[in-house]
C-alpha positions in Angstrom: -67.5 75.8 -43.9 -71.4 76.3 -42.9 -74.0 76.0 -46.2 -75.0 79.5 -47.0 -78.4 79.3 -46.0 -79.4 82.8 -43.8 -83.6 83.6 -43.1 -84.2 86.9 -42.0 -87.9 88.0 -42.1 -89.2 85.0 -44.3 -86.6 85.5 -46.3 -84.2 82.4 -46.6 -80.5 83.1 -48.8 -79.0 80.5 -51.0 -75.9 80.2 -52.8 -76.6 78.4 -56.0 -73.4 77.1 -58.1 -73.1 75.9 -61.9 -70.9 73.3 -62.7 -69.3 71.4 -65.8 -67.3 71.3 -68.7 -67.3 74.5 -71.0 -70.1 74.5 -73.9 -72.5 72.3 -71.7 -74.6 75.7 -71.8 -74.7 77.1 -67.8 -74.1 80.8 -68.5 -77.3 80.3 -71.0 -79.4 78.4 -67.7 -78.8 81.8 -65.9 -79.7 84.4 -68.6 -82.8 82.2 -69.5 -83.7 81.7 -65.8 -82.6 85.4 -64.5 -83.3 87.3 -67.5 -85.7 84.8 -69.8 -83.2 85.5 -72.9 -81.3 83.3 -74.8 -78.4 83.8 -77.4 -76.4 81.4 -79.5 -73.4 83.7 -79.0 -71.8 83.8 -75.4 -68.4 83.8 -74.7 -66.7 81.7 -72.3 -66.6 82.4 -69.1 -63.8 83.6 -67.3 -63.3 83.2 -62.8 -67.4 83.1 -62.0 -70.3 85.7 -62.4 -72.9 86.1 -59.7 -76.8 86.7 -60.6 -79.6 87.0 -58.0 -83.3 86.0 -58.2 -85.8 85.8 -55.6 -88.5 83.1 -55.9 -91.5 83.4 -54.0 -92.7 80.9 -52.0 -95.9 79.8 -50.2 -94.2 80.7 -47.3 -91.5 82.5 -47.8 -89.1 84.2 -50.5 -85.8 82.8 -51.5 -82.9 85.0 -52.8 -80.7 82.5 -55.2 -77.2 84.3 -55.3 -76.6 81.9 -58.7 -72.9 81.5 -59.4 -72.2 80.5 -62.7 -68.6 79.0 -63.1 -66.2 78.5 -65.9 -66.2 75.3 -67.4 -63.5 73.1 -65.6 -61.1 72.0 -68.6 -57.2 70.6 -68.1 -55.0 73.4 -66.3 -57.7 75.7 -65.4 -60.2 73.9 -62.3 -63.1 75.4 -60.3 -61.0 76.9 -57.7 -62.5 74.9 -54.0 -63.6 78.2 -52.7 -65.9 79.0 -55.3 -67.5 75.5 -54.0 -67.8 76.1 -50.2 -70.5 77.4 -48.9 -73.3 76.4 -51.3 -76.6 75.1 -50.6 -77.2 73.3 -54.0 -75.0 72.4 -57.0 -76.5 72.2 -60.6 -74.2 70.1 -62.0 -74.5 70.8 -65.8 -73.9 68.2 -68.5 -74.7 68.5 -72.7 -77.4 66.0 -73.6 -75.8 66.2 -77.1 -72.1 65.4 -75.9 -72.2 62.3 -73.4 -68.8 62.8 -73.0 -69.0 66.1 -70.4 -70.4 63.5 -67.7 -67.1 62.4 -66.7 -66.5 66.5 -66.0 -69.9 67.0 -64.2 -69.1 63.7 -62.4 -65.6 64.7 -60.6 -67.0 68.1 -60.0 -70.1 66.6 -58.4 -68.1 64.9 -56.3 -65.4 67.7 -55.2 -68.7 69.8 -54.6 -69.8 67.2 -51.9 -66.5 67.3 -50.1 -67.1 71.4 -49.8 -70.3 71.2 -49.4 -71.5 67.7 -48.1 -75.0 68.9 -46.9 -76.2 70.4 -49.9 -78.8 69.7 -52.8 -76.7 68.5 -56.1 -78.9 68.2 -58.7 -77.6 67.0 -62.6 -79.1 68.8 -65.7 -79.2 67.4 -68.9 -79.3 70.5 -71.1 -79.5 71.1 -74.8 -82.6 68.0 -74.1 -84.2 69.9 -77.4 -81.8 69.0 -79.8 -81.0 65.2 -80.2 -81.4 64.0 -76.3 -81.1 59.8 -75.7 -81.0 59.7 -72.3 -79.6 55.9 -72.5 -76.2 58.0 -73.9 -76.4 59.9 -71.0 -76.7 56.8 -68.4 -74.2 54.8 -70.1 -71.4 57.2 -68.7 -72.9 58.7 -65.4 -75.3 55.4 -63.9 -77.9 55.5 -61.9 -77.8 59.1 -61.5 -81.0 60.8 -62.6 -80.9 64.1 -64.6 -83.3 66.7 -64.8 -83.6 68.0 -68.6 -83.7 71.5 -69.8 -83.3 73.6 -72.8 -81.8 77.0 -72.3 -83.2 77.6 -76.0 -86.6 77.1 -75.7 -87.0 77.1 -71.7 -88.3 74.0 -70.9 -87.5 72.6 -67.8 -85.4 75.5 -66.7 -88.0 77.5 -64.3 -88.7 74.3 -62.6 -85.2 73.4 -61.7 -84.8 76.5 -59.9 -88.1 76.2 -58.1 -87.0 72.6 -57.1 -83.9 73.9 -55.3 -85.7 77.2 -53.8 -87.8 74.5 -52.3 -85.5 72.5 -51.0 -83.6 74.8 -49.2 
């Protein structure tokens, strides 16, 4: 299936997904990116919700249709249509729980079998609270992560821009 990745008028569309395991904090990435709110009290979520944001360019605007899945867990998986399509994958792990990089690291790679052209960037969230990167490495290699905070913000603006650039 073709990258979702329509201009019209200097406009360019972009489908945006959120992966990992549940608790690694995407639903928070969207409302602090879409909304700039945070709250220590979100529920699960269930199938996938869809936001939108455009982000303004030098040269043109980008409309991020941001689709913020469930966290994958035993018996219930990311579904490989929500995957298709995409133009970038944040792939989502919890800086304070090394062990969701072996979820963000089979859904990184079922992404690129949907969506082998596309931008995969991985997050290290929750990088305010006790972050060691070293954790993070031992379980995923030579992967670099981009850290955020969905609490305080940092990093979070910036990972968005990188991907509006990039596609």
């Amino acid at each position: 299936m073709a990258i979702l990745r329509s201009s019209t008028a200097g406009v360019t569309r972009a489908k945006v997904v959120l992966l990992g395991a549940p608790g690694v904090g995407k639903t928070s990435l969207v409302a602090r990116y879409v909304h700039s709110i945070f709250s220590e009290h979100h529920k699960s979520t269930l199938g996938v919700k869809v936001d939108r944001r455009n982000v303004a360019l030098d040269d043109r605007t980008v409309t991020m249709l941001i689709w913020d899945m469930h966290g994958e867990t035993e018996g219930l998986d990311v579904p490989a249509n929500y995957l298709s399509g995409a133009s970038a994958a944040i792939v989502v792990l919890d800086s304070t729980r090394p062990d969701t990089a072996e979820v963000a690291l089979e859904l990184s790679r079922r992404f690129a079998e949907s969506s082998p052209d596309a931008l995969t960037i991985f997050v290290a969230n929750k990088a305010d609270l006790s972050f060691d990167p070293s954790a993070l490495q031992e379980r995923i290699g030579d992967i670099s992560t981009h850290p955020t905070s969905a609490k305080t913000g940092d990093g979070v603006e910036e990972l968005f821009v990188r991907i509006a650039e990039s596609v």
